[in-house]
Biopython code that builds the backbone (N, CA, C, O; Angstrom):
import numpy as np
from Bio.PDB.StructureBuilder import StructureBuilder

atoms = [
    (1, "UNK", "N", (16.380, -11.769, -7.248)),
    (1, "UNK", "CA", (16.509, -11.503, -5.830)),
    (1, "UNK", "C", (16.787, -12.832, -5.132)),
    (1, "UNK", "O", (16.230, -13.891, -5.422)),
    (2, "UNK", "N", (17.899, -12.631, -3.987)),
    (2, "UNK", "CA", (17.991, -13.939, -3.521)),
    (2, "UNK", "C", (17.149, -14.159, -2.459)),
    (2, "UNK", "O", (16.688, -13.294, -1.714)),
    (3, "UNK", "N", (16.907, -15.693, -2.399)),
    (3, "UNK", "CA", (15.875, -15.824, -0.536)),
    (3, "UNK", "C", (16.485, -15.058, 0.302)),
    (3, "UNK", "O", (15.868, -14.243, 0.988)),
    (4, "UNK", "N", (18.203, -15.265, 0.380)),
    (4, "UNK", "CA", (18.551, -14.376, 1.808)),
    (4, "UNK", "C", (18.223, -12.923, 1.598)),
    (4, "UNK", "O", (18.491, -12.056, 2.429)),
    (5, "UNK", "N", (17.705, -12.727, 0.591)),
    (5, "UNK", "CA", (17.004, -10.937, 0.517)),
    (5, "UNK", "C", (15.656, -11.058, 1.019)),
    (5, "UNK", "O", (15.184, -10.461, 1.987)),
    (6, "UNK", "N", (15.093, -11.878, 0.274)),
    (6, "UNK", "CA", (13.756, -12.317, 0.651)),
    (6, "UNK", "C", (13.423, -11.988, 1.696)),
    (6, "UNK", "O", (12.762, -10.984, 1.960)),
    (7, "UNK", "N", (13.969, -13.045, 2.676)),
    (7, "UNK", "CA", (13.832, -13.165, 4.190)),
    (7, "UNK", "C", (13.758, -12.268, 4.963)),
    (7, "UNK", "O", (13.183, -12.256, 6.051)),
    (8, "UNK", "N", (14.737, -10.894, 4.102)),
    (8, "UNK", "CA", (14.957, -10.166, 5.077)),
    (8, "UNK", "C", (14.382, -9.053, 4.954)),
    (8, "UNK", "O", (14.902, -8.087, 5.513)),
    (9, "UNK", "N", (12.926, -8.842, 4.051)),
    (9, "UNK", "CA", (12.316, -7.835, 4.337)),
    (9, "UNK", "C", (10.986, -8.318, 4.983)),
    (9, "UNK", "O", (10.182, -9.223, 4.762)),
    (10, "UNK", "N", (11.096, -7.463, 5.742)),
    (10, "UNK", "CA", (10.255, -7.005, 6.679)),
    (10, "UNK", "C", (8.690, -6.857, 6.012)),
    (10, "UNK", "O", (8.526, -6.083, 5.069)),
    (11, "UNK", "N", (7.679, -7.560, 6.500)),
    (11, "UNK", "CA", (6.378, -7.903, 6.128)),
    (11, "UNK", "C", (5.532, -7.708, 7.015)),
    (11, "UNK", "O", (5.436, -8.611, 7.846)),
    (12, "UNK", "N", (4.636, -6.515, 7.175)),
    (12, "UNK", "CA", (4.238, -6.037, 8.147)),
    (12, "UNK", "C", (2.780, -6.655, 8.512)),
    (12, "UNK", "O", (2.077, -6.644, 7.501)),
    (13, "UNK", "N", (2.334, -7.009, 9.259)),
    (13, "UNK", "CA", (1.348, -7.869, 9.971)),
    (13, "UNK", "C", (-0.489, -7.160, 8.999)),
    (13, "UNK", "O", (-1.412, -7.881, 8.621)),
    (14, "UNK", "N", (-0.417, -5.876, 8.901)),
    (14, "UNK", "CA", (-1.058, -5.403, 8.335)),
    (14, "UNK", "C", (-1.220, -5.849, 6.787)),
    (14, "UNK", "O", (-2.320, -6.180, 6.343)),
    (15, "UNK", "N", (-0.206, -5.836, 6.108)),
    (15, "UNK", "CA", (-0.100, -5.939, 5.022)),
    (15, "UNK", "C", (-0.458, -7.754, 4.472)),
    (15, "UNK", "O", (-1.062, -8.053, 3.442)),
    (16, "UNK", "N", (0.107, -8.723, 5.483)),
    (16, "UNK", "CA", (-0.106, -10.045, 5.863)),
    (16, "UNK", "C", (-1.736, -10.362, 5.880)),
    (16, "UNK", "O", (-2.268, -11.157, 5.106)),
    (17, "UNK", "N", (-2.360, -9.683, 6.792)),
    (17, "UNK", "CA", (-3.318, -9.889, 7.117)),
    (17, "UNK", "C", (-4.473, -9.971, 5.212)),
    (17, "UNK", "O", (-5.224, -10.907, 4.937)),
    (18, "UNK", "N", (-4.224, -8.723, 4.283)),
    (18, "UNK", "CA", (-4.523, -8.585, 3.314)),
    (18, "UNK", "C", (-4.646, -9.916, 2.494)),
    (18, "UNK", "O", (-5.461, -10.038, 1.580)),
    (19, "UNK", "N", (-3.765, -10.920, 2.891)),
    (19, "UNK", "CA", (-3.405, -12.139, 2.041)),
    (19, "UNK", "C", (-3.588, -13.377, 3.085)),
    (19, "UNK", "O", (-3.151, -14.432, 2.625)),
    (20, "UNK", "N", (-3.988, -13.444, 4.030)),
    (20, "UNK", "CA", (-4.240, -14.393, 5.366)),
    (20, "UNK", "C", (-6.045, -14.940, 5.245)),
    (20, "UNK", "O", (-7.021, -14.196, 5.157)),
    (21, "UNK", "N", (-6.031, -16.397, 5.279)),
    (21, "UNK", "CA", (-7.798, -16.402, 5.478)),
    (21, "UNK", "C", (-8.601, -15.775, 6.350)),
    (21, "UNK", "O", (-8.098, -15.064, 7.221)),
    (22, "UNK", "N", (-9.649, -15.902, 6.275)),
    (22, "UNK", "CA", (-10.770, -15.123, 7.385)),
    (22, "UNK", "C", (-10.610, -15.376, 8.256)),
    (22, "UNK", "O", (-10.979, -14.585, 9.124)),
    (23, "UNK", "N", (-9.951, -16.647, 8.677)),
    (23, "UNK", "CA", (-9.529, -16.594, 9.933)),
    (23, "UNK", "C", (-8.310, -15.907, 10.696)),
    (23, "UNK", "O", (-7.894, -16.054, 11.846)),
    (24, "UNK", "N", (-7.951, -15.223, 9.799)),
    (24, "UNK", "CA", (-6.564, -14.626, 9.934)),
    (24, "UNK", "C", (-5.222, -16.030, 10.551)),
    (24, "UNK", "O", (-4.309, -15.677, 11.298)),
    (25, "UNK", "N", (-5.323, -17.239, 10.175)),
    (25, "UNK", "CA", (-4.745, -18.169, 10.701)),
    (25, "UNK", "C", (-3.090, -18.379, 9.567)),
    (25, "UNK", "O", (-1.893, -18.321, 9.848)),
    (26, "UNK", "N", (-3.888, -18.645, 8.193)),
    (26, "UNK", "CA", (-2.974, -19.050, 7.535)),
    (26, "UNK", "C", (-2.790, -18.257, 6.011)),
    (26, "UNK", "O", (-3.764, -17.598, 5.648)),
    (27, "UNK", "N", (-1.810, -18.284, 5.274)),
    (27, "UNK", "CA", (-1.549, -17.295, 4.292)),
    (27, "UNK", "C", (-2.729, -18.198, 3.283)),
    (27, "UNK", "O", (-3.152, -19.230, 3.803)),
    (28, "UNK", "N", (-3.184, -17.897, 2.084)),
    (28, "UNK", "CA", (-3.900, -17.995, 1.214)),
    (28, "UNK", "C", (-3.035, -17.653, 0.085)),
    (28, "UNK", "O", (-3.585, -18.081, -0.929)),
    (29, "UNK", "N", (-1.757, -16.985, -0.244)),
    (29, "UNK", "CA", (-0.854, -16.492, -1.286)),
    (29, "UNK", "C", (0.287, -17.129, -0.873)),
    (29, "UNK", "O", (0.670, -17.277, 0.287)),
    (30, "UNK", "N", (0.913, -17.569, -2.087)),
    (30, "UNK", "CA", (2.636, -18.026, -1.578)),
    (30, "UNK", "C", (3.204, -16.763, -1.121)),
    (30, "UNK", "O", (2.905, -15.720, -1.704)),
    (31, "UNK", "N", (4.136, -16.772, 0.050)),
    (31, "UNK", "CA", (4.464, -15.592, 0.224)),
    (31, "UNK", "C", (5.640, -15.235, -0.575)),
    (31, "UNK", "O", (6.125, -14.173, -0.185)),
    (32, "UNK", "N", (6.335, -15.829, -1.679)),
    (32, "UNK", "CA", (6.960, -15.430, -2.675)),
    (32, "UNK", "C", (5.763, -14.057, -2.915)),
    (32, "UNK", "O", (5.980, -12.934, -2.460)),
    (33, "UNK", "N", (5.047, -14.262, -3.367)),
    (33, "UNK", "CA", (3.940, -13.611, -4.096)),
    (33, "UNK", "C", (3.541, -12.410, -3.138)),
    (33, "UNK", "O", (3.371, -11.265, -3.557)),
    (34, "UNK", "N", (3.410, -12.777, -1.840)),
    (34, "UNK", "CA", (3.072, -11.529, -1.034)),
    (34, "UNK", "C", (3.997, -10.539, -0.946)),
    (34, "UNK", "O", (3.643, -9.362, -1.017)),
    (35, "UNK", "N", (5.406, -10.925, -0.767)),
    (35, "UNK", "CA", (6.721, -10.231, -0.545)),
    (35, "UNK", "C", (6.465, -9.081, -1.756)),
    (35, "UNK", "O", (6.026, -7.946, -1.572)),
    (36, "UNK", "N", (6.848, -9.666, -3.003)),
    (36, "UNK", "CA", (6.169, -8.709, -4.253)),
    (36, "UNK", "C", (5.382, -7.585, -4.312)),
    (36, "UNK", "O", (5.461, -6.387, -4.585)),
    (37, "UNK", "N", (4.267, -8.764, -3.805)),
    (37, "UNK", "CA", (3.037, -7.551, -3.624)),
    (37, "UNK", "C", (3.191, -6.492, -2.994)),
    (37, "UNK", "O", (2.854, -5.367, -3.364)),
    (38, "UNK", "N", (3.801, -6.849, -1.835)),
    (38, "UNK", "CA", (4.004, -5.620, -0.415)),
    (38, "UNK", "C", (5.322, -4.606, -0.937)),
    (38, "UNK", "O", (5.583, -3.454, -0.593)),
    (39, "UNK", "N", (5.886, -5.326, -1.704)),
    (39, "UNK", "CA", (6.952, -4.283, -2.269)),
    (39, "UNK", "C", (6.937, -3.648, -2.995)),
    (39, "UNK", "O", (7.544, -2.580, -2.922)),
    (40, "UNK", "N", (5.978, -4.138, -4.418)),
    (40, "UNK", "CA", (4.987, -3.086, -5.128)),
    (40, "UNK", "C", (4.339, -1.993, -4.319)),
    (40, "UNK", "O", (4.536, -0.860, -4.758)),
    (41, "UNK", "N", (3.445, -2.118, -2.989)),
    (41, "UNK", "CA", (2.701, -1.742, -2.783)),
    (41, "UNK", "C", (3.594, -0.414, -2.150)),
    (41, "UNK", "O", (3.553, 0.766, -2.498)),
    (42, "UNK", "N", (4.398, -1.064, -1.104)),
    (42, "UNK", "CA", (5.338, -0.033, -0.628)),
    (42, "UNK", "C", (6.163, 0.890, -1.473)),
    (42, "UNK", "O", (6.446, 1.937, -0.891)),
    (43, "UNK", "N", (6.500, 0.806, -2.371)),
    (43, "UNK", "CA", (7.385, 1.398, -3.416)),
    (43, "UNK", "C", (6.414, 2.424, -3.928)),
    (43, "UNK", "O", (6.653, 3.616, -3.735)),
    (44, "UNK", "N", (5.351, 2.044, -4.560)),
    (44, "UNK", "CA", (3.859, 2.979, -4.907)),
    (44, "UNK", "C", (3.726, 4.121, -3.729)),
    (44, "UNK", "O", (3.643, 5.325, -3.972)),
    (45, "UNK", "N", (3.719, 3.567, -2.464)),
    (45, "UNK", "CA", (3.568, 4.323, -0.940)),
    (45, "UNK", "C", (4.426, 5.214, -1.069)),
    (45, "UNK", "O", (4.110, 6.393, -1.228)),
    (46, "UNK", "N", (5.711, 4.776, -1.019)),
    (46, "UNK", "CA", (7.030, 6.169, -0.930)),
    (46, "UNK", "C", (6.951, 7.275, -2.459)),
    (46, "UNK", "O", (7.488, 8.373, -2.608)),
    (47, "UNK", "N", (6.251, 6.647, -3.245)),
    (47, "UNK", "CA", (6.174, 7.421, -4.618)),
    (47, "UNK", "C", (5.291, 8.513, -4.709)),
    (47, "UNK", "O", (5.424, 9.618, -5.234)),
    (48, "UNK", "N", (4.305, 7.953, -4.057)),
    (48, "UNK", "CA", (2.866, 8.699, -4.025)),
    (48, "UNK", "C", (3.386, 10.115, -3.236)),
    (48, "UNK", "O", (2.935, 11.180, -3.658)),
    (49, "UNK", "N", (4.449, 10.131, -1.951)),
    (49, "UNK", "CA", (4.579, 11.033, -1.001)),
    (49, "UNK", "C", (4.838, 12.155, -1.646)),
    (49, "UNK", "O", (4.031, 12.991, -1.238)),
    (50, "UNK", "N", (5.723, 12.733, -2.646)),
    (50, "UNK", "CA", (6.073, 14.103, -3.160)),
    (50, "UNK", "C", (4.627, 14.646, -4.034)),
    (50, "UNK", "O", (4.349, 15.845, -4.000)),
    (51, "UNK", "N", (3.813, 13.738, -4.750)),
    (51, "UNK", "CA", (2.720, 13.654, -5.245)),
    (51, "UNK", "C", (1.287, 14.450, -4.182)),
    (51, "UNK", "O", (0.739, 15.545, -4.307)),
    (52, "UNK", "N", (1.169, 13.854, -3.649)),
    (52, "UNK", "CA", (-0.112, 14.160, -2.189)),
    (52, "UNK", "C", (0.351, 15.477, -1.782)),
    (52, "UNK", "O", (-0.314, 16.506, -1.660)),
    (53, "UNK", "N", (1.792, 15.258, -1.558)),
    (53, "UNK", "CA", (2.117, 17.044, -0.939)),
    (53, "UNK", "C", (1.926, 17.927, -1.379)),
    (53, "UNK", "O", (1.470, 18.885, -0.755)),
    (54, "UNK", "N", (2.217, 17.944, -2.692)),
    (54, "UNK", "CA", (1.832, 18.750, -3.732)),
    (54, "UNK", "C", (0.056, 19.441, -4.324)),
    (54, "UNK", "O", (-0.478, 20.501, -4.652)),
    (55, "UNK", "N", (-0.297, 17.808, -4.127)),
    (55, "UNK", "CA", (-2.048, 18.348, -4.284)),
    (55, "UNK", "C", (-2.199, 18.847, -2.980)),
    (55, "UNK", "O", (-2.577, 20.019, -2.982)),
    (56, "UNK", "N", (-1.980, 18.204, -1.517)),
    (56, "UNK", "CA", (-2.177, 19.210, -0.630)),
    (56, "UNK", "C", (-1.464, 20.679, 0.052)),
    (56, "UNK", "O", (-2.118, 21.379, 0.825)),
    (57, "UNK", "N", (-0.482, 20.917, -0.227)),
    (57, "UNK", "CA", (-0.195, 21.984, -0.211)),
    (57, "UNK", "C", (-0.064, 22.902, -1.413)),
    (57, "UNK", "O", (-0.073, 24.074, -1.035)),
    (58, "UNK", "N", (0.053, 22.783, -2.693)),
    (58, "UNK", "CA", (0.157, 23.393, -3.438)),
    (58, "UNK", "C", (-1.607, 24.077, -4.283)),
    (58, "UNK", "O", (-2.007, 25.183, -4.646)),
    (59, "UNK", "N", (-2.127, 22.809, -4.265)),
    (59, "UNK", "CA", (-3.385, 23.199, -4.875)),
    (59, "UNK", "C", (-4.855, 23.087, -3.751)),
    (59, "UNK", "O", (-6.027, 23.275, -4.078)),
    (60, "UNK", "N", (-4.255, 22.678, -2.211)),
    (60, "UNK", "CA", (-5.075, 23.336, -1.461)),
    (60, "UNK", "C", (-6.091, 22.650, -0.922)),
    (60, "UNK", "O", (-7.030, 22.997, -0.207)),
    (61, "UNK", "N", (-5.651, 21.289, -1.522)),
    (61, "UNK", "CA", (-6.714, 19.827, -1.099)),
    (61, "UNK", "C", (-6.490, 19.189, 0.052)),
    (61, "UNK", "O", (-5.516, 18.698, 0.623)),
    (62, "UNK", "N", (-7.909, 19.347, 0.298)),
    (62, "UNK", "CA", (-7.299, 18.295, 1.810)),
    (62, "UNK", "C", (-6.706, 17.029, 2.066)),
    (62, "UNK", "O", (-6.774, 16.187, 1.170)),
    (63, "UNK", "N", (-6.068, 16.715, 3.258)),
    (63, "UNK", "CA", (-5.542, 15.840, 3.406)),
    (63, "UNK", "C", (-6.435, 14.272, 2.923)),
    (63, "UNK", "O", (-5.903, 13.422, 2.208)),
    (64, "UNK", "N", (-7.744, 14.155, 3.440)),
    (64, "UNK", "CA", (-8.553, 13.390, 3.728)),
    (64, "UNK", "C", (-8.548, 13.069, 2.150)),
    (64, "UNK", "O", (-8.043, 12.027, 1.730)),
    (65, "UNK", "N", (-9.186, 14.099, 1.231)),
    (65, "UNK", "CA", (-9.185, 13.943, -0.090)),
    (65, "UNK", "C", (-8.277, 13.804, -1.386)),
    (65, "UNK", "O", (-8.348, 13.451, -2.563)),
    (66, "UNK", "N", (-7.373, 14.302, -0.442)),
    (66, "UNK", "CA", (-6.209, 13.652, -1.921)),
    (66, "UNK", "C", (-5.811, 12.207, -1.381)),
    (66, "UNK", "O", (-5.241, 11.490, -2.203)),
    (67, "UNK", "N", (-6.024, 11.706, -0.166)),
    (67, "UNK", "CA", (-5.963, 9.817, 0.242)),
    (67, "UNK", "C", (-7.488, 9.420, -0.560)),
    (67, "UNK", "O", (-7.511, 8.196, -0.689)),
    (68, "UNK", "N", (-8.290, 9.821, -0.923)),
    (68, "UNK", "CA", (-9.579, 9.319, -0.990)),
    (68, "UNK", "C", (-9.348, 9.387, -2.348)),
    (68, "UNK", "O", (-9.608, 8.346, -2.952)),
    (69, "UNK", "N", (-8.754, 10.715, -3.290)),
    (69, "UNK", "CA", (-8.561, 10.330, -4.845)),
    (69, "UNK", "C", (-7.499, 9.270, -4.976)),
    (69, "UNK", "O", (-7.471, 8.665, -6.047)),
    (70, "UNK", "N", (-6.635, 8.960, -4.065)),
    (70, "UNK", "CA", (-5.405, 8.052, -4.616)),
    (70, "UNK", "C", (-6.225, 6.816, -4.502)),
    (70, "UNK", "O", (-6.331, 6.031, -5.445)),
    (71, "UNK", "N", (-6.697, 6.672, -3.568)),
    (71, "UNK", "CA", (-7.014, 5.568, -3.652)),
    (71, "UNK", "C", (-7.950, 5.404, -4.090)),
    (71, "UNK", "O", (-8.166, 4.216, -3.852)),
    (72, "UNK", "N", (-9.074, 5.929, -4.827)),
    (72, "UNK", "CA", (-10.156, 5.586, -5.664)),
    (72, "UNK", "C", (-9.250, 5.507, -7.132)),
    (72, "UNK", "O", (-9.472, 4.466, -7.750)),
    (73, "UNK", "N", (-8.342, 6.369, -7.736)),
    (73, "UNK", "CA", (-7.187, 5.761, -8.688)),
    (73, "UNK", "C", (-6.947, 4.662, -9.060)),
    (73, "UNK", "O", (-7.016, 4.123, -10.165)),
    (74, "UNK", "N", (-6.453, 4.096, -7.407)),
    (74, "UNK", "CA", (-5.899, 2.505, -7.079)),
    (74, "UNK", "C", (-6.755, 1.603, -7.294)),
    (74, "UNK", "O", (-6.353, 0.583, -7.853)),
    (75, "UNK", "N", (-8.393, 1.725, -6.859)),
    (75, "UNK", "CA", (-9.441, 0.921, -6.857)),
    (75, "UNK", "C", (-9.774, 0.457, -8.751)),
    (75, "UNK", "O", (-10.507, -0.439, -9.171)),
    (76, "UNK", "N", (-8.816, 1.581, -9.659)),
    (76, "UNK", "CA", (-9.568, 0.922, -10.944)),
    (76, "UNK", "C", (-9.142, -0.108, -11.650)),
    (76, "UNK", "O", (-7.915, -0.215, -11.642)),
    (77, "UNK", "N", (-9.680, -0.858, -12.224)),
    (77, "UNK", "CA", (-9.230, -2.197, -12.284)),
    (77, "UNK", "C", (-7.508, -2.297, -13.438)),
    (77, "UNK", "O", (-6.453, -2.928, -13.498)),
    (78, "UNK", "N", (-8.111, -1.399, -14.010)),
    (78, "UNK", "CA", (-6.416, -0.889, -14.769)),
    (78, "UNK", "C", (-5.259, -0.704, -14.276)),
    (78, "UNK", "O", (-4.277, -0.629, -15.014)),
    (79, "UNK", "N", (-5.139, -0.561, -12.511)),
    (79, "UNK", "CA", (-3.876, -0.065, -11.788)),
    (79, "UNK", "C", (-3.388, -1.088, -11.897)),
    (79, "UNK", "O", (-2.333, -0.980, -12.522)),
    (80, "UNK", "N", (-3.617, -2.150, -11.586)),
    (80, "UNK", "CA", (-2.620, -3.202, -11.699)),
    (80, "UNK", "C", (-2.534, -3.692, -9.641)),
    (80, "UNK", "O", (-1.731, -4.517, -9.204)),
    (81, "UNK", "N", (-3.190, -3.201, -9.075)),
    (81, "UNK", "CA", (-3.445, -3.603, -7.388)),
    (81, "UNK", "C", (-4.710, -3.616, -7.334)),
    (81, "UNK", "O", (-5.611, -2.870, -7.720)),
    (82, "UNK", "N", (-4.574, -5.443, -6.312)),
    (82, "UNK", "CA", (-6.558, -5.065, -5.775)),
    (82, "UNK", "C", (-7.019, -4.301, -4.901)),
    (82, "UNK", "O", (-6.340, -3.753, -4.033)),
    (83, "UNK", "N", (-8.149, -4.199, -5.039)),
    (83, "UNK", "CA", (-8.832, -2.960, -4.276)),
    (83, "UNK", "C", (-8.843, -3.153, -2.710)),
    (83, "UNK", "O", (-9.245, -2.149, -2.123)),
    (84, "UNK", "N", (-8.500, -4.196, -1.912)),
    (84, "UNK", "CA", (-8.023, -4.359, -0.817)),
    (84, "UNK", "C", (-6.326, -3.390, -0.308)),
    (84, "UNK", "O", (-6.090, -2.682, 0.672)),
    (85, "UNK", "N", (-5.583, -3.738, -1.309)),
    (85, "UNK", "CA", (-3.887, -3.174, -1.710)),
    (85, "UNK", "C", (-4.401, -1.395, -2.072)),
    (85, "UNK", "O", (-3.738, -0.493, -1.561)),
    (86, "UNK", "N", (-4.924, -1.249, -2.464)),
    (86, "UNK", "CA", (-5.803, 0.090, -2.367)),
    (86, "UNK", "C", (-5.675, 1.198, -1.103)),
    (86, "UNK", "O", (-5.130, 2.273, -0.852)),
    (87, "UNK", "N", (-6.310, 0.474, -0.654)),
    (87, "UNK", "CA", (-6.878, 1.041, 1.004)),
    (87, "UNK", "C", (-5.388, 0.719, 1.842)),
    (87, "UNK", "O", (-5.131, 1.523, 2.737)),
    (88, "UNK", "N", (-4.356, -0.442, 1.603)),
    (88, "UNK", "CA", (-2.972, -0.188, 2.128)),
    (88, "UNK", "C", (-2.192, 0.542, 1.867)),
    (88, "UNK", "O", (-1.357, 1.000, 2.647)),
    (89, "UNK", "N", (-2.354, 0.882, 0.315)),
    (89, "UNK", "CA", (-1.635, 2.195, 0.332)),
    (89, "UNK", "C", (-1.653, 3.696, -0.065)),
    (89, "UNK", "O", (-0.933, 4.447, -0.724)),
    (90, "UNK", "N", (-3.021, 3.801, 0.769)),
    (90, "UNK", "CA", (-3.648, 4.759, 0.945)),
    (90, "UNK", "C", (-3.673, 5.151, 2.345)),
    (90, "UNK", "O", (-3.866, 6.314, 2.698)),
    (91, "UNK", "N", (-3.460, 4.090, 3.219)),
    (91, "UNK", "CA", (-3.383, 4.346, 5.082)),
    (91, "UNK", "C", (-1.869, 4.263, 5.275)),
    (91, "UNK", "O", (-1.394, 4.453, 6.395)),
    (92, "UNK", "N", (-0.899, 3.914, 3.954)),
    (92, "UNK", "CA", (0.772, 4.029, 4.002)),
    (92, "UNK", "C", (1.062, 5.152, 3.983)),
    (92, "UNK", "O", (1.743, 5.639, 4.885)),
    (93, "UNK", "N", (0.639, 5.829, 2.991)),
    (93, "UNK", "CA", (0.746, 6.978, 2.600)),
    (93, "UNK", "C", (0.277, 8.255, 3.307)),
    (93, "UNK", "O", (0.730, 9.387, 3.137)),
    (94, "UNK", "N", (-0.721, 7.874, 4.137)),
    (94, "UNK", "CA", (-1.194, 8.569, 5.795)),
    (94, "UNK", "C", (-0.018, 8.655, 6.237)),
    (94, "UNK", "O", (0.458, 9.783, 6.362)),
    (95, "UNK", "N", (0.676, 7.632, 6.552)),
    (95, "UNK", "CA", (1.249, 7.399, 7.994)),
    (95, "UNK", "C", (2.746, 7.917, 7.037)),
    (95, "UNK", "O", (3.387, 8.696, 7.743)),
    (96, "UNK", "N", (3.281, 7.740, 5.972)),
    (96, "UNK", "CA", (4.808, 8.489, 5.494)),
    (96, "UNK", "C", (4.163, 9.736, 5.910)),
    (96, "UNK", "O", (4.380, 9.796, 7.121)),
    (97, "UNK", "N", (3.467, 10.796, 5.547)),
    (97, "UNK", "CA", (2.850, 11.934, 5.715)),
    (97, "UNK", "C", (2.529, 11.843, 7.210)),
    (97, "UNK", "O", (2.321, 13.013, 7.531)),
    (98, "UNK", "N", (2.439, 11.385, 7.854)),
    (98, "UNK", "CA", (2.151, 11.794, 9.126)),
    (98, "UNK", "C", (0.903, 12.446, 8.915)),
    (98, "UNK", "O", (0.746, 13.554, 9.429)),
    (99, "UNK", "N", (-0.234, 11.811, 8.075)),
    (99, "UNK", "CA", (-1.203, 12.502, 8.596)),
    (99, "UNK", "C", (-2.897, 11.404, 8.834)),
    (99, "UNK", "O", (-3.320, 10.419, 8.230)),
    (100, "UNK", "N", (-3.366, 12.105, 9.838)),
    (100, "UNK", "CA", (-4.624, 11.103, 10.261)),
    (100, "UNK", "C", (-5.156, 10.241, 9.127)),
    (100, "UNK", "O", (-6.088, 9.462, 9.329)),
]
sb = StructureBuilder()
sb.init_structure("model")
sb.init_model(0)
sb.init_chain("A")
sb.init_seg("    ")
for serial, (resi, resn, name, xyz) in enumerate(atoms, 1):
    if name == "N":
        sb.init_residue(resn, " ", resi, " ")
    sb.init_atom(name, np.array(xyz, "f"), 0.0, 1.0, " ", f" {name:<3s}", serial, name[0])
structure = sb.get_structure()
């Protein structure tokens, strides 16, 4: 991937914040490394969407709980995302779904 690709995705303040010190001042990750991350994370987000619909409309689960199994999924140390990246794309996956 080139930098001028790099550059040009879009890194959402939320997702920033995940990789920013406690002070929320300065990054703590090269953002080579964050870009990645957030694109993993996002890519997982748009994947998950035909998935969730399915447990919730097909087999009848609620909304609340098929975000609460994905992301307890995400939380195991085997996924390959930390358990912070978890809970992002688990409130991504809210918001593609349009739901609370």
């Amino acid at each position: 991937m080139s930098d001028d690709h790099e550059n040009q995705v879009f890194l959402p303040e939320s997702f920033l914040d995940l990789h920013r010190d406690r002070h929320r001042t300065r990054l703590r990750t090269p953002i080579a490394e964050v870009r990645a991350r957030y694109e993993a994370c996002e890519d997982l987000a748009q994947q998950l969407v035909a998935q969730a619909q399915h447990i919730h409309f097909d087999l009848g689960v609620s909304e609340e709980e098929v975000l609460a199994r994905i992301e307890a999924g995400l939380q195991s140390p085997d996924s390959g995302y930390a358990p912070d990246e978890a809970v992002w794309v688990a409130r991504r996956l809210a918001e593609l779904l349009q739901w609370d």
